[in-house]
Every structure is written in structure tokens, then in C-alpha cells.
mmCIF file of the N, C-alpha and C atoms, coordinates in Angstrom:
data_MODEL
# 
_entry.id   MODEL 
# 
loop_
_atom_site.group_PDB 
_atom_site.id 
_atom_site.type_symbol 
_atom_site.label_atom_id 
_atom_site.label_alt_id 
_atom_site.label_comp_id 
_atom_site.label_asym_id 
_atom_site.label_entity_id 
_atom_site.label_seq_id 
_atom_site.pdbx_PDB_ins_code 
_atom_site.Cartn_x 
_atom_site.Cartn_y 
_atom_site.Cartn_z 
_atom_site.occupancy 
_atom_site.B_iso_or_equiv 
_atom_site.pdbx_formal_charge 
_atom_site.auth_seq_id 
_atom_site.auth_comp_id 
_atom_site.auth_asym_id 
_atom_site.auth_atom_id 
_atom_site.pdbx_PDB_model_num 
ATOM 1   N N  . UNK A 1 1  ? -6.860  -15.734 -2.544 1.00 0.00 ? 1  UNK A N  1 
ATOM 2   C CA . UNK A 1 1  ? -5.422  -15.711 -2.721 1.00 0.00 ? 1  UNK A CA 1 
ATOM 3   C C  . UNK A 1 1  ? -4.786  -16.546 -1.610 1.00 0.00 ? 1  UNK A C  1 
ATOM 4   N N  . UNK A 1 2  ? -3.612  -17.382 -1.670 1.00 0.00 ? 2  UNK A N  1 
ATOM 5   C CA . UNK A 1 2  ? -3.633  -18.373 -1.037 1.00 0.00 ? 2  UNK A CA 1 
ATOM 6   C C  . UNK A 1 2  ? -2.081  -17.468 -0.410 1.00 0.00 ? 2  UNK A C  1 
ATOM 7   N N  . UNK A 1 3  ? -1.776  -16.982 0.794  1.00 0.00 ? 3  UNK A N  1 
ATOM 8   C CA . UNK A 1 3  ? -0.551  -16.302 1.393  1.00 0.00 ? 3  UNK A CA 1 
ATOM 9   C C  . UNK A 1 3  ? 0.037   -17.065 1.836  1.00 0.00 ? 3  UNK A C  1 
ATOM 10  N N  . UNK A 1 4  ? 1.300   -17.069 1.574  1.00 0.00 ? 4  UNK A N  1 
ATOM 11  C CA . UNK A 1 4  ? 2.532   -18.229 2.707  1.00 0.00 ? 4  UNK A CA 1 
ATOM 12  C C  . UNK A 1 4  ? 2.443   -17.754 4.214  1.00 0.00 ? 4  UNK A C  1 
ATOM 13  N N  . UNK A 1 5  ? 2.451   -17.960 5.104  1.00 0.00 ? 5  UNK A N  1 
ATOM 14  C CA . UNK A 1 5  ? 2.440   -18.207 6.573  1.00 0.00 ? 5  UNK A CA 1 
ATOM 15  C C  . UNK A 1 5  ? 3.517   -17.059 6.824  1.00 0.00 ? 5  UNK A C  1 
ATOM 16  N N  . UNK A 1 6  ? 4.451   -16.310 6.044  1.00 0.00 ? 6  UNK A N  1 
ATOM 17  C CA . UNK A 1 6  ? 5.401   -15.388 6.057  1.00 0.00 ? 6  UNK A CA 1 
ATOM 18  C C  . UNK A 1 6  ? 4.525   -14.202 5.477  1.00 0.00 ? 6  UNK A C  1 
ATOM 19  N N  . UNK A 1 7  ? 3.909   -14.266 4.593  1.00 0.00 ? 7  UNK A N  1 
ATOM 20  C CA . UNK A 1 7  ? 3.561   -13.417 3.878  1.00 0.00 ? 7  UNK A CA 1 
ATOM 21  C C  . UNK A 1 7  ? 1.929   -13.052 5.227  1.00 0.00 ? 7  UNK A C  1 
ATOM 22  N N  . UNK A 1 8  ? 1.536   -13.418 5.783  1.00 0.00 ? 8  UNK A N  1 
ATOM 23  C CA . UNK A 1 8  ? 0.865   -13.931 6.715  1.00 0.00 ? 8  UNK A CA 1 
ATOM 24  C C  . UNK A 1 8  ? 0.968   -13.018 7.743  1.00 0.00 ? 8  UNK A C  1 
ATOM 25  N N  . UNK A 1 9  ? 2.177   -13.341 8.554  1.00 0.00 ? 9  UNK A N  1 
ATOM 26  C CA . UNK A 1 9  ? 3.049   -12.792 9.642  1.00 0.00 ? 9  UNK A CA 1 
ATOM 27  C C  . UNK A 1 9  ? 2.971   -11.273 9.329  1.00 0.00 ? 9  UNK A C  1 
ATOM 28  N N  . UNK A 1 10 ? 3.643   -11.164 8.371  1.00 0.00 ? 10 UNK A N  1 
ATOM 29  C CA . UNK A 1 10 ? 4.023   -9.439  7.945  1.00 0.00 ? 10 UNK A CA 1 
ATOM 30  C C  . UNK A 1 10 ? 3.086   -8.695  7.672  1.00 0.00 ? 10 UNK A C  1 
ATOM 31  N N  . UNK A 1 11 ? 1.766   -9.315  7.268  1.00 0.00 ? 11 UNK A N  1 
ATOM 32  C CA . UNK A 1 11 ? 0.131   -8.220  7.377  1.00 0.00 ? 11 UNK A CA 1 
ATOM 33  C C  . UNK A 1 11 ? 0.177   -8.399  8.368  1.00 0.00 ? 11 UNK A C  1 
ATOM 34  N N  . UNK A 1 12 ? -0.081  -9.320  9.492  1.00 0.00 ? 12 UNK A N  1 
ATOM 35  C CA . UNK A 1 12 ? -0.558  -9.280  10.740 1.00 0.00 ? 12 UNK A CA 1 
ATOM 36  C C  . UNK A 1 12 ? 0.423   -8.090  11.780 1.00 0.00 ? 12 UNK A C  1 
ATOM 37  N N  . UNK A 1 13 ? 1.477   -8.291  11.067 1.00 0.00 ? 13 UNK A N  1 
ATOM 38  C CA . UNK A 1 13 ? 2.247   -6.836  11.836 1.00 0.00 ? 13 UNK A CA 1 
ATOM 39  C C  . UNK A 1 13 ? 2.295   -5.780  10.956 1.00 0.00 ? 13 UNK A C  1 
ATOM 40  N N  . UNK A 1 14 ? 1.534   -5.801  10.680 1.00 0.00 ? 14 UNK A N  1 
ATOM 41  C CA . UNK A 1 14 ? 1.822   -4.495  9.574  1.00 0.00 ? 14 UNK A CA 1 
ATOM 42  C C  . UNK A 1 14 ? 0.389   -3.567  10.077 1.00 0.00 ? 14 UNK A C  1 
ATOM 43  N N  . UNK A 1 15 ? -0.478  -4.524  10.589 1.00 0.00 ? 15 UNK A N  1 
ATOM 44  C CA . UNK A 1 15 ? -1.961  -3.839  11.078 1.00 0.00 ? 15 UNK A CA 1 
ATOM 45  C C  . UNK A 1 15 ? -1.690  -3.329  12.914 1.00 0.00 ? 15 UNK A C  1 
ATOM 46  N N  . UNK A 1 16 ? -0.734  -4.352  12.707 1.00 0.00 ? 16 UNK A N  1 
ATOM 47  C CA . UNK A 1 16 ? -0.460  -3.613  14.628 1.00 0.00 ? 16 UNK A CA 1 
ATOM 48  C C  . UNK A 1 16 ? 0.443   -2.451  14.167 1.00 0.00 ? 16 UNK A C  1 
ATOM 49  N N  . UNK A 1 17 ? 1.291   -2.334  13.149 1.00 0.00 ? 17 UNK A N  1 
ATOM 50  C CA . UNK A 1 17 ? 2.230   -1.057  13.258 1.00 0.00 ? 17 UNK A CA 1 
ATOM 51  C C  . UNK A 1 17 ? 1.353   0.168   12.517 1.00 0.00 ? 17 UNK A C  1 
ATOM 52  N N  . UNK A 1 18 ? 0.455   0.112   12.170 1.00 0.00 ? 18 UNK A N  1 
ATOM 53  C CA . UNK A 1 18 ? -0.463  1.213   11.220 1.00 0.00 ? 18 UNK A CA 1 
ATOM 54  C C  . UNK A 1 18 ? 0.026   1.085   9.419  1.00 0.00 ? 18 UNK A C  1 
ATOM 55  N N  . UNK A 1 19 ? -0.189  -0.056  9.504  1.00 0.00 ? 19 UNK A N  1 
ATOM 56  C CA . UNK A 1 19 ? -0.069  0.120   7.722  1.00 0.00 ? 19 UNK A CA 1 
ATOM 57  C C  . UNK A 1 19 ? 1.930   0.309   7.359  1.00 0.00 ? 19 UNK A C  1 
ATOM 58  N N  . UNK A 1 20 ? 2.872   0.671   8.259  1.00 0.00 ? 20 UNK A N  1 
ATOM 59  C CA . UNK A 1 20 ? 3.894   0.492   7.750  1.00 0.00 ? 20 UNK A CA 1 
ATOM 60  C C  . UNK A 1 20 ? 4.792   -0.118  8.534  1.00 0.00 ? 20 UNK A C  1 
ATOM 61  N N  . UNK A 1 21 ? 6.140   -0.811  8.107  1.00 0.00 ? 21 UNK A N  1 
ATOM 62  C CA . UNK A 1 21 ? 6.737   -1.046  9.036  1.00 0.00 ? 21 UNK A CA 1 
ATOM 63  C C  . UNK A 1 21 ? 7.629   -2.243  8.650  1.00 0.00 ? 21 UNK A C  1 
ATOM 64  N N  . UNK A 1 22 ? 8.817   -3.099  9.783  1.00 0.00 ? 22 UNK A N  1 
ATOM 65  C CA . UNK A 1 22 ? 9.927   -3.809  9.093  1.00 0.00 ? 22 UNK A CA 1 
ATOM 66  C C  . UNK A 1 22 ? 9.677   -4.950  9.344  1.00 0.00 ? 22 UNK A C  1 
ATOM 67  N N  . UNK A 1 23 ? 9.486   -5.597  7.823  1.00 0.00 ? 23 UNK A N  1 
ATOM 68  C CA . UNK A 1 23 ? 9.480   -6.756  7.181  1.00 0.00 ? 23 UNK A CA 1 
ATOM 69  C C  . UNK A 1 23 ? 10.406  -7.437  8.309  1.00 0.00 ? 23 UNK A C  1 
ATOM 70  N N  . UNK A 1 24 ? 11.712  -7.345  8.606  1.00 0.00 ? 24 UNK A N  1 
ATOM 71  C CA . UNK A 1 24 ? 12.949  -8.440  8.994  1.00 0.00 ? 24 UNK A CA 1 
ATOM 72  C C  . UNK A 1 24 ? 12.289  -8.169  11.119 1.00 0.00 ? 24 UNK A C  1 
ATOM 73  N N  . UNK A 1 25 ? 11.628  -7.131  11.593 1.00 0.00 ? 25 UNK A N  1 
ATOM 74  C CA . UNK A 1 25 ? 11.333  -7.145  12.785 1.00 0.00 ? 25 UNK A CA 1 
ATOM 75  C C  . UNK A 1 25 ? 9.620   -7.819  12.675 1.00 0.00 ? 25 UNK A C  1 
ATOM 76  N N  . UNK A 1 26 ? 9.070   -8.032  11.641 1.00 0.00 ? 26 UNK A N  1 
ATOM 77  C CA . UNK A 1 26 ? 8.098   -8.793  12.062 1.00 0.00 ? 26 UNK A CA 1 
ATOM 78  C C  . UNK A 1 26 ? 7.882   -10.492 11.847 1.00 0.00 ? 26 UNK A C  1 
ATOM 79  N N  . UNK A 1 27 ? 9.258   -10.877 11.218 1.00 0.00 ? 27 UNK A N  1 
ATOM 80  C CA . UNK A 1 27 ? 9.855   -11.946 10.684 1.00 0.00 ? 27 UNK A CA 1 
ATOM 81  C C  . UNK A 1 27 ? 10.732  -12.473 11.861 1.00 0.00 ? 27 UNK A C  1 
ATOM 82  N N  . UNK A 1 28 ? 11.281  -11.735 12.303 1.00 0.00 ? 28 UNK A N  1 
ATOM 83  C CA . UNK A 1 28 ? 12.336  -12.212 13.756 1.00 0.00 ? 28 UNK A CA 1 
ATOM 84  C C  . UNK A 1 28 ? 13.445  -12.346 12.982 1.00 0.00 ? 28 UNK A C  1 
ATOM 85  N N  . UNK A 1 29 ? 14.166  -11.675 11.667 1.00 0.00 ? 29 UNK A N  1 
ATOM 86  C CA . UNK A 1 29 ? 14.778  -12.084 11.403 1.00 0.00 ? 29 UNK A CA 1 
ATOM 87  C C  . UNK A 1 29 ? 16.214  -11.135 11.311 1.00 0.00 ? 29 UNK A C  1 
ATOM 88  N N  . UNK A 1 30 ? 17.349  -11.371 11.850 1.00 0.00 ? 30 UNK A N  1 
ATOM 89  C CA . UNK A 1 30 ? 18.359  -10.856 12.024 1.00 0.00 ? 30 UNK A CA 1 
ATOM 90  C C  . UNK A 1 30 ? 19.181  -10.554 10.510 1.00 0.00 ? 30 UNK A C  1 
ATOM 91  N N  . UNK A 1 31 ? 19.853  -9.992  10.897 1.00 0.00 ? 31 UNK A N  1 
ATOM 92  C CA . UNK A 1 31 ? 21.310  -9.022  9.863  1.00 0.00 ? 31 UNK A CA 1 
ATOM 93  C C  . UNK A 1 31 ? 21.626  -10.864 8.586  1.00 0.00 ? 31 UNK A C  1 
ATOM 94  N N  . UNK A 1 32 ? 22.364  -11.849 9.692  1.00 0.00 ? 32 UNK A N  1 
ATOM 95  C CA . UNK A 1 32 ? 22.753  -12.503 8.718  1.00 0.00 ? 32 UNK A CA 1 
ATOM 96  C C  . UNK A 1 32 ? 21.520  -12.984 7.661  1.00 0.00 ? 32 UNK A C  1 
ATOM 97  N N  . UNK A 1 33 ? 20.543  -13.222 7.833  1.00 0.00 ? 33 UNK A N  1 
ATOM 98  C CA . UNK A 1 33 ? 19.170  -13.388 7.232  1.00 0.00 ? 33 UNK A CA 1 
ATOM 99  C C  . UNK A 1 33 ? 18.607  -12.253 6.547  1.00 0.00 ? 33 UNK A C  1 
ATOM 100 N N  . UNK A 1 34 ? 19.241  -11.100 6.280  1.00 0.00 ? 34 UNK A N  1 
ATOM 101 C CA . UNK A 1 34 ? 18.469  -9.603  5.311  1.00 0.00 ? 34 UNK A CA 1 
ATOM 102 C C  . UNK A 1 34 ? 18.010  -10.227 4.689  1.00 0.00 ? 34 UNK A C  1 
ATOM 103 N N  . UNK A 1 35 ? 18.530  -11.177 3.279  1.00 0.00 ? 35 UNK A N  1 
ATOM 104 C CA . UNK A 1 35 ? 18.149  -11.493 1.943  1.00 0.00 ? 35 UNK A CA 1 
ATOM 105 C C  . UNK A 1 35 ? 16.948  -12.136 1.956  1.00 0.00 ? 35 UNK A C  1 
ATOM 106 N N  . UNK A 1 36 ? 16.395  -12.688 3.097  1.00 0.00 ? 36 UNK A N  1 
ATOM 107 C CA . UNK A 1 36 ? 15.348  -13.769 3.319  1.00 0.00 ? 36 UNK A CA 1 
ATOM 108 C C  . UNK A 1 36 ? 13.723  -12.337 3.625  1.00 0.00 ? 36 UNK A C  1 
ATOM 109 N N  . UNK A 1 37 ? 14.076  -11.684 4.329  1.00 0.00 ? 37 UNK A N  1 
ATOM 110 C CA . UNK A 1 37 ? 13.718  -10.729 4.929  1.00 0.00 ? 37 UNK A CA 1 
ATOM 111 C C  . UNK A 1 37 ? 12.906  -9.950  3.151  1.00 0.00 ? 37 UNK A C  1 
ATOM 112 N N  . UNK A 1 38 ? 14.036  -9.211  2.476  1.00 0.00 ? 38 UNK A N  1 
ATOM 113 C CA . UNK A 1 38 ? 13.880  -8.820  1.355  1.00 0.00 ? 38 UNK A CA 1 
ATOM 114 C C  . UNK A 1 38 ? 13.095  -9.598  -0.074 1.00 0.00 ? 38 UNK A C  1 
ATOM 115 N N  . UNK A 1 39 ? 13.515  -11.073 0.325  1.00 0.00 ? 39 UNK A N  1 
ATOM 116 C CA . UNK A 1 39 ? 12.922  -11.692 -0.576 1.00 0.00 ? 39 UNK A CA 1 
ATOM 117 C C  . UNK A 1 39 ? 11.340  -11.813 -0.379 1.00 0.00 ? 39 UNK A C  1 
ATOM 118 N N  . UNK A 1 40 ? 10.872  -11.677 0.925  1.00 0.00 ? 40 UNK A N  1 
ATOM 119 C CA . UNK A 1 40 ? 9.891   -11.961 1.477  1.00 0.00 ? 40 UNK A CA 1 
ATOM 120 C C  . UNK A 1 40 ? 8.925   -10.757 1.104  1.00 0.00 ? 40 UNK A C  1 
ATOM 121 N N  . UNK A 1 41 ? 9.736   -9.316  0.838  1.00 0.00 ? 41 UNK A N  1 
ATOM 122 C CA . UNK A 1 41 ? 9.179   -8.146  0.762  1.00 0.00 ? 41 UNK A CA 1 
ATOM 123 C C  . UNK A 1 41 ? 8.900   -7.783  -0.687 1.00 0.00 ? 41 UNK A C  1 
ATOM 124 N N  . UNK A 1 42 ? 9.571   -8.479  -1.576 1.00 0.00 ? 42 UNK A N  1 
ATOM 125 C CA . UNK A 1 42 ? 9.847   -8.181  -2.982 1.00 0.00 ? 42 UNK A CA 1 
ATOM 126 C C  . UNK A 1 42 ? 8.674   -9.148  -3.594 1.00 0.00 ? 42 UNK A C  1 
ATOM 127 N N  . UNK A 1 43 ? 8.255   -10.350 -2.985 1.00 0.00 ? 43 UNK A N  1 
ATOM 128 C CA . UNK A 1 43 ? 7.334   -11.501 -3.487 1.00 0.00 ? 43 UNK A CA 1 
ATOM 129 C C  . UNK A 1 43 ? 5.902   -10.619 -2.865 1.00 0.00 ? 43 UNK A C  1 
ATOM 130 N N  . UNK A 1 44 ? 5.507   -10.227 -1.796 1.00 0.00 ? 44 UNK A N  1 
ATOM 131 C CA . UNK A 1 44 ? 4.608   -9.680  -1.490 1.00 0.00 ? 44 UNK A CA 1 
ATOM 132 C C  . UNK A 1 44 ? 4.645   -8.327  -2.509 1.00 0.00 ? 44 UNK A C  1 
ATOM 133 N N  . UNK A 1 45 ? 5.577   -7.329  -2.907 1.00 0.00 ? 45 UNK A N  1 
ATOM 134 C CA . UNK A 1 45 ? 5.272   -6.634  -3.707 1.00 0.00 ? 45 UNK A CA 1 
ATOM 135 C C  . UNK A 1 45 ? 4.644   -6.642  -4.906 1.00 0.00 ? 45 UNK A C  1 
ATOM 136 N N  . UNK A 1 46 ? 5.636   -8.094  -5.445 1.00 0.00 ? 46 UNK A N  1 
ATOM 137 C CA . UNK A 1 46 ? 4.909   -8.683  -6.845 1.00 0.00 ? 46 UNK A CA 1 
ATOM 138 C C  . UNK A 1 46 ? 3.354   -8.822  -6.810 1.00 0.00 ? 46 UNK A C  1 
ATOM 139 N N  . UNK A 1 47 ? 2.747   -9.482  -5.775 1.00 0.00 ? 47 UNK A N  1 
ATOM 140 C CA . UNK A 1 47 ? 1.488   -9.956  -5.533 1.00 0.00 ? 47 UNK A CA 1 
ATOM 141 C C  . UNK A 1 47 ? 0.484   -8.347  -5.155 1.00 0.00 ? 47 UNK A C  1 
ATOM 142 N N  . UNK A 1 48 ? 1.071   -7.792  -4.829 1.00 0.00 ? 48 UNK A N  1 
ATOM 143 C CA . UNK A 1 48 ? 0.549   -6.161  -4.668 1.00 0.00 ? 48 UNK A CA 1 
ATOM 144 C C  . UNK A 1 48 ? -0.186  -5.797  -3.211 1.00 0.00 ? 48 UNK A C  1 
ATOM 145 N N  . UNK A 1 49 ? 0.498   -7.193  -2.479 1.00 0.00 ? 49 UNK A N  1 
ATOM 146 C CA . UNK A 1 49 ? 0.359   -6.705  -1.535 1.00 0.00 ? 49 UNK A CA 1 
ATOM 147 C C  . UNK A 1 49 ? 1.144   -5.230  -0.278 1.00 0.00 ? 49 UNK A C  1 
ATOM 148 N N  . UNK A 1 50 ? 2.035   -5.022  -0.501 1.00 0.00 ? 50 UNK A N  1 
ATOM 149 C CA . UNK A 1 50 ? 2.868   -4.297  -0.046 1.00 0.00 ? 50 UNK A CA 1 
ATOM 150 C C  . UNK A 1 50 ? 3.260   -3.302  -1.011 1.00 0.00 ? 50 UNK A C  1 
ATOM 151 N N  . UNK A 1 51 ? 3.893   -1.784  -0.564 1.00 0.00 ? 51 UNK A N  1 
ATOM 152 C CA . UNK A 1 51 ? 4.855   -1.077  -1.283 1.00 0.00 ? 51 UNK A CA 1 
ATOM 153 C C  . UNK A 1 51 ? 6.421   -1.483  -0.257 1.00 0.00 ? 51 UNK A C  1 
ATOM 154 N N  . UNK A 1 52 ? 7.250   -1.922  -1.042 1.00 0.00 ? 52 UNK A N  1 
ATOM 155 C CA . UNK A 1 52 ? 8.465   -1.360  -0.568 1.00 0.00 ? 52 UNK A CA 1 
ATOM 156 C C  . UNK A 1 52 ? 9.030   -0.096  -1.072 1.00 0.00 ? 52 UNK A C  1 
ATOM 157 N N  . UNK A 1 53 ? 9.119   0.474   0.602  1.00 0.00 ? 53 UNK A N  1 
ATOM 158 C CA . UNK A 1 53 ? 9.542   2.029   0.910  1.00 0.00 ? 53 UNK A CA 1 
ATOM 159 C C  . UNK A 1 53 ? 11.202  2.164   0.228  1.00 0.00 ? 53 UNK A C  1 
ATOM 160 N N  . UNK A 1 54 ? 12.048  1.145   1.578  1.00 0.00 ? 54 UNK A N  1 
ATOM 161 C CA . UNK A 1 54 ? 13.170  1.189   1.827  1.00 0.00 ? 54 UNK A CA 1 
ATOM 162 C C  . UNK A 1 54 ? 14.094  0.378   2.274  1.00 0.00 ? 54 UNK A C  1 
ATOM 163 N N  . UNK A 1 55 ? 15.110  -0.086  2.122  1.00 0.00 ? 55 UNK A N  1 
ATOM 164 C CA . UNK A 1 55 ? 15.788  -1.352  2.092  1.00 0.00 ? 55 UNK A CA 1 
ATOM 165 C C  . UNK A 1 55 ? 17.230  -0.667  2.690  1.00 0.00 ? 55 UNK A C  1 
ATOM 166 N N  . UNK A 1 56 ? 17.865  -0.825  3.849  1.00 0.00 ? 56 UNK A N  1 
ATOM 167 C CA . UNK A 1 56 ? 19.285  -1.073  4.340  1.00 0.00 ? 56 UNK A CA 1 
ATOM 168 C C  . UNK A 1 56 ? 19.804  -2.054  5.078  1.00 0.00 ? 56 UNK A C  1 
ATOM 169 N N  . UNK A 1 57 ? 20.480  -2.953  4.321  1.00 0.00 ? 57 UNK A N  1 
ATOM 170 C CA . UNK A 1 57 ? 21.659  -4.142  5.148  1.00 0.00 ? 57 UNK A CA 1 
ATOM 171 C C  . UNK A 1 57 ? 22.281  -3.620  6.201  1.00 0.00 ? 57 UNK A C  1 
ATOM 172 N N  . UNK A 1 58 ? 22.485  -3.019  6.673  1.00 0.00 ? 58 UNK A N  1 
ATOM 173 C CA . UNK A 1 58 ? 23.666  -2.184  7.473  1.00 0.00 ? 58 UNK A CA 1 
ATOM 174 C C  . UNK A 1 58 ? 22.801  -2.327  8.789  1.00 0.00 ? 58 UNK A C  1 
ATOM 175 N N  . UNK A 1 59 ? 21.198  -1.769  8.244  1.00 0.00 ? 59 UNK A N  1 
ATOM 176 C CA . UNK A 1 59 ? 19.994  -1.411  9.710  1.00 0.00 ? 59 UNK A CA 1 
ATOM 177 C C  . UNK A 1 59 ? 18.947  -2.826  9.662  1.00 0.00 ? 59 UNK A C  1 
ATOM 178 N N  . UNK A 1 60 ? 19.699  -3.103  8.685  1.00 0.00 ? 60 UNK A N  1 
ATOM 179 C CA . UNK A 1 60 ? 18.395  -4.415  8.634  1.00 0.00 ? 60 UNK A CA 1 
ATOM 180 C C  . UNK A 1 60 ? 17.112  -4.043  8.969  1.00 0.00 ? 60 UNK A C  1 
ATOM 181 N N  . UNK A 1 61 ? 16.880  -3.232  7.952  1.00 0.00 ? 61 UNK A N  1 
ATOM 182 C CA . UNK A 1 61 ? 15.596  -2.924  7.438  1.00 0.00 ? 61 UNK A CA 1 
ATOM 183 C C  . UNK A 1 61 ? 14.858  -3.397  6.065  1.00 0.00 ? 61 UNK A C  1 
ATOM 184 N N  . UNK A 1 62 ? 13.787  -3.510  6.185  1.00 0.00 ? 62 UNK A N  1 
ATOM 185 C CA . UNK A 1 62 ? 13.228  -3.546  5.176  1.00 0.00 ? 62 UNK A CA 1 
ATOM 186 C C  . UNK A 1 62 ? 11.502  -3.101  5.160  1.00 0.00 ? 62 UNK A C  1 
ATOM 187 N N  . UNK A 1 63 ? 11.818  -2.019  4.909  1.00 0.00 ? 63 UNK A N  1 
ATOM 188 C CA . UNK A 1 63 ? 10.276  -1.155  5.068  1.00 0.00 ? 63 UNK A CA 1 
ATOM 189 C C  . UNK A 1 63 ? 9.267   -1.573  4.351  1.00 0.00 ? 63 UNK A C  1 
ATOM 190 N N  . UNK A 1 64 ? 7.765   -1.624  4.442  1.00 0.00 ? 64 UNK A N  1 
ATOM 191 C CA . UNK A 1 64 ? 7.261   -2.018  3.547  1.00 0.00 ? 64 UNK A CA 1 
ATOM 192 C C  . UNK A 1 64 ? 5.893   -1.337  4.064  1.00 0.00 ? 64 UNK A C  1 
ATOM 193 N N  . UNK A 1 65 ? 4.769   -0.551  3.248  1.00 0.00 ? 65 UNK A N  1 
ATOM 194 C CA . UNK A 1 65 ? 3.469   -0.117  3.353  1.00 0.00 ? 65 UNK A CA 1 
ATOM 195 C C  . UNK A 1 65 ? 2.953   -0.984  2.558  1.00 0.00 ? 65 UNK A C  1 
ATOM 196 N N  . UNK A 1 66 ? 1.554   -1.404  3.496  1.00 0.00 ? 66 UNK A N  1 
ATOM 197 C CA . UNK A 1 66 ? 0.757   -2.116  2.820  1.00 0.00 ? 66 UNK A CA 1 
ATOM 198 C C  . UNK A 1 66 ? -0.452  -1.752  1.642  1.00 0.00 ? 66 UNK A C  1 
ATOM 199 N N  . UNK A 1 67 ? -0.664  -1.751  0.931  1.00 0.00 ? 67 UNK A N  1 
ATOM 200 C CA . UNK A 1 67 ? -1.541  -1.583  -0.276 1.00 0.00 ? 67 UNK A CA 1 
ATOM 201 C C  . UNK A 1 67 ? -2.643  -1.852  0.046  1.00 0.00 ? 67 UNK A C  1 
ATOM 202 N N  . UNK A 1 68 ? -3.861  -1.306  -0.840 1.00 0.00 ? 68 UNK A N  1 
ATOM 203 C CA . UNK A 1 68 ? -5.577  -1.422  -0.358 1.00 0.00 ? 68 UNK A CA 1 
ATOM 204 C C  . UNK A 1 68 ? -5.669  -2.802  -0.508 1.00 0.00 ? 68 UNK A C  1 
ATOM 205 N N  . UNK A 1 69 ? -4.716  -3.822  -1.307 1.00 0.00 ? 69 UNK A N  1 
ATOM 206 C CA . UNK A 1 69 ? -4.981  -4.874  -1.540 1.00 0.00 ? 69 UNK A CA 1 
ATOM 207 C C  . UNK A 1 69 ? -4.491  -5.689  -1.159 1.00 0.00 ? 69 UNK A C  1 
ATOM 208 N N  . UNK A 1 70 ? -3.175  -5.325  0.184  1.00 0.00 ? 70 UNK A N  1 
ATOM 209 C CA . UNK A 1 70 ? -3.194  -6.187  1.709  1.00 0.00 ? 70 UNK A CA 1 
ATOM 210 C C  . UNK A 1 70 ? -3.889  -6.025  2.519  1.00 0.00 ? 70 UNK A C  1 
ATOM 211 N N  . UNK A 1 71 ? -4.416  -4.516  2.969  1.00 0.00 ? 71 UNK A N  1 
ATOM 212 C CA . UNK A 1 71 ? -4.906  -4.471  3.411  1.00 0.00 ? 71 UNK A CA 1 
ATOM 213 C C  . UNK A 1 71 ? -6.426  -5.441  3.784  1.00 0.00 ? 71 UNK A C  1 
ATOM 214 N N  . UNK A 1 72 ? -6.932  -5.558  2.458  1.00 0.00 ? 72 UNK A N  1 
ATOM 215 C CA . UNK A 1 72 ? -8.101  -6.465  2.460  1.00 0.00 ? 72 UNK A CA 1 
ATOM 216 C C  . UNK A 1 72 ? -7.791  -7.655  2.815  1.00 0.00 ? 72 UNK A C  1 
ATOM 217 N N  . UNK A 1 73 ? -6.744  -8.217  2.465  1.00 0.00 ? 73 UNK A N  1 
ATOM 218 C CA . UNK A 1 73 ? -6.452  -9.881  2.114  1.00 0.00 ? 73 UNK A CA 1 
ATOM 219 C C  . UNK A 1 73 ? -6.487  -9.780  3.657  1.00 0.00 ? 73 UNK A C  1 
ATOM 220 N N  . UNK A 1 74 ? -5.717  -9.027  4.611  1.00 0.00 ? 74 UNK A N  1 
ATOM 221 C CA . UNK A 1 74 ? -5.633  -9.059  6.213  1.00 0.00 ? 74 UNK A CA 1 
ATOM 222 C C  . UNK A 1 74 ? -7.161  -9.089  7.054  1.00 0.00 ? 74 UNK A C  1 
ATOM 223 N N  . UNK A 1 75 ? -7.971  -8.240  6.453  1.00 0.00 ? 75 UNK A N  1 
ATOM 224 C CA . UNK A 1 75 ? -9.357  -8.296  6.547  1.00 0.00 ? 75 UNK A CA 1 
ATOM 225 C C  . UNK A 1 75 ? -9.993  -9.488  6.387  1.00 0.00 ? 75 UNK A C  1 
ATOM 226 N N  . UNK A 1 76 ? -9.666  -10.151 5.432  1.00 0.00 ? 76 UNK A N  1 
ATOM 227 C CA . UNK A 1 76 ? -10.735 -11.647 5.333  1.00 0.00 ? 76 UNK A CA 1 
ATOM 228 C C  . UNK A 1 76 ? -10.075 -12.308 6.083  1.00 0.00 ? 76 UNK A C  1 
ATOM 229 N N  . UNK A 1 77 ? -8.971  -11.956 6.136  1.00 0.00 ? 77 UNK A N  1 
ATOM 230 C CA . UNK A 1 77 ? -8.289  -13.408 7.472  1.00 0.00 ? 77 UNK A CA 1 
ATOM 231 C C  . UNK A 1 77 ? -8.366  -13.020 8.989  1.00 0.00 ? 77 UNK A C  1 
ATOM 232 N N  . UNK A 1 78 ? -8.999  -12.081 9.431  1.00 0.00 ? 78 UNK A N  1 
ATOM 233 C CA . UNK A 1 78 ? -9.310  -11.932 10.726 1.00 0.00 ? 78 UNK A CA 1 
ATOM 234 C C  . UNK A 1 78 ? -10.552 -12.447 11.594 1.00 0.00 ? 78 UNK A C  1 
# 
């Protein structure tokens, strides 16, 4: 499976945070940027890498647990 360099980033922090954690804080990406953040979380969902938990603009969050099948993809790339 071929991951964008974003999609990339967010397993690689997702294994330092224990399997969960925010999409827009492992992205560096601030409040005016949510949508980028979300889009990033919603394309990894499609692909099955991630569950998205939880989503607030306000906290600029965007939660996301990783699936047995990020999990792995993070595995071959280490």
C-alpha cells in the first residue's frame, strides 16, 4: 500500500501515543487548518487505516485509533 508522507506522520505518532491520538497535533497543524487535519483523518479511514473517534473545531481535535490494519502498514515501515 503506497501511504502519503501525511498519512505516514500520523502512524508514526499514533505508535508513540499507544494506538490513539490527534491527527491535527501529529500534523503540526493549527485551528485555521482543522479541515486539512480532518481530511487527512477521513482518507486514512477510507483506506482502514484508522477509526475516527472524534472531531471538534473549537479544540482542534481530531481523534483517531488505529486499526489492525495500520497498525501493520506501521510495522513494515519500521
Amino acid at each position: 500500500m503506497n501511504l502519503l508522507p501525511e498519512h505516514q506522520t500520523v502512524l508514526k505518532g499514533l505508535h508513540g501515543k499507544g494506538g490513539t491520538g490527534n491527527v491535527n497535533e501529529f500534523l503540526a497543524i493549527g485551528a485555521p487548518d482543522f479541515d486539512r487535519g480532518f481530511t487527512v483523518a477521513n482518507d486514512m479511514q477510507n483506506l482502514d487505516l484508522v477509526k475516527l473517534l472524534y472531531s471538534n473545531f473549537n479544540k482542534n481535535l481530531v481523534v483517531v485509533e488505529w486499526t489492525l490494519l495500520g497498525e501493520s502498514e506501521f510495522g513494515k515501515r519500521v
